[in-house]
N, C-alpha and C positions, 0 to 999 in steps of 0.2 A: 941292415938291422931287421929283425925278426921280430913277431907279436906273438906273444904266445896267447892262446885260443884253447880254451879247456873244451875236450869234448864234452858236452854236455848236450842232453836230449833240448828240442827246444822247448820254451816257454808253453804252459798248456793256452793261451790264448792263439799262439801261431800254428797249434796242430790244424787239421785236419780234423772237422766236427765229428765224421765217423771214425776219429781213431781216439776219440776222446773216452773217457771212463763217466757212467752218468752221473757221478756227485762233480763234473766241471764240464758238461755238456754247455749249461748255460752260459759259458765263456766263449765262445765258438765263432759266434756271429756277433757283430752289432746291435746287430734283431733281436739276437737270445740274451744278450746283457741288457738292453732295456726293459723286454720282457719280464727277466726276472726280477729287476729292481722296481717296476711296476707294481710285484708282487710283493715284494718285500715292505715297500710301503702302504701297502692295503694293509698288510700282515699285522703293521707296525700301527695303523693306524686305529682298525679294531682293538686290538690291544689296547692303547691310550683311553679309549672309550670305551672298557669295560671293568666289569672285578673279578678277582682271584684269586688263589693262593700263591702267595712266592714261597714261600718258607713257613708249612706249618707247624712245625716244630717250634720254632722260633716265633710264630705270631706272625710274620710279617705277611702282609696283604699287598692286594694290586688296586688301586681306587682309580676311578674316571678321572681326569686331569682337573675337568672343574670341580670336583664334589673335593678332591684330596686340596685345592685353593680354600677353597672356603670354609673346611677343619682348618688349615692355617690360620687363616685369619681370624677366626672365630678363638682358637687357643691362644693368639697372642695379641687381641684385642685389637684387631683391625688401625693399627696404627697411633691407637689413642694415648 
């Protein structure tokens, strides 16, 4: 009995780091996936703690994670 097996190139995490394309470099190594998710949570993290516009058109804003808690709480009266 027989398996059938698509060719298919492999997976970009099993290439070979120099035969990678650089938008999936950072998949390459162990090294370069923690790396980047390193970054990704600094990225992530500045963002939480800052302001901005998401959607100006539309009004919507980016607020600090505590500052956007305590409008909560403030508009819906702190539990009371």
């Amino acid at each position: 009995m027989g398996v059938y097996v698509p060719n298919r190139p492999p997976a970009p995490q099993n290439e070979a780091p120099e035969n990678l394309p650089k938008e999936l470099a950072w998949r390459a190594t162990p090294a370069s996936r923690r790396a980047h998710l390193a970054e990704l949570r600094e990225k992530e993290a500045r963002q939480a703690e800052s302001y901005g516009w998401v959607d100006r058109g539309a009004g919507v804003v980016q607020l600090p994670i505590g500052r956007a808690m305590e409008l909560v709480v403030r508009e819906h009266g702190g539990g009371q």
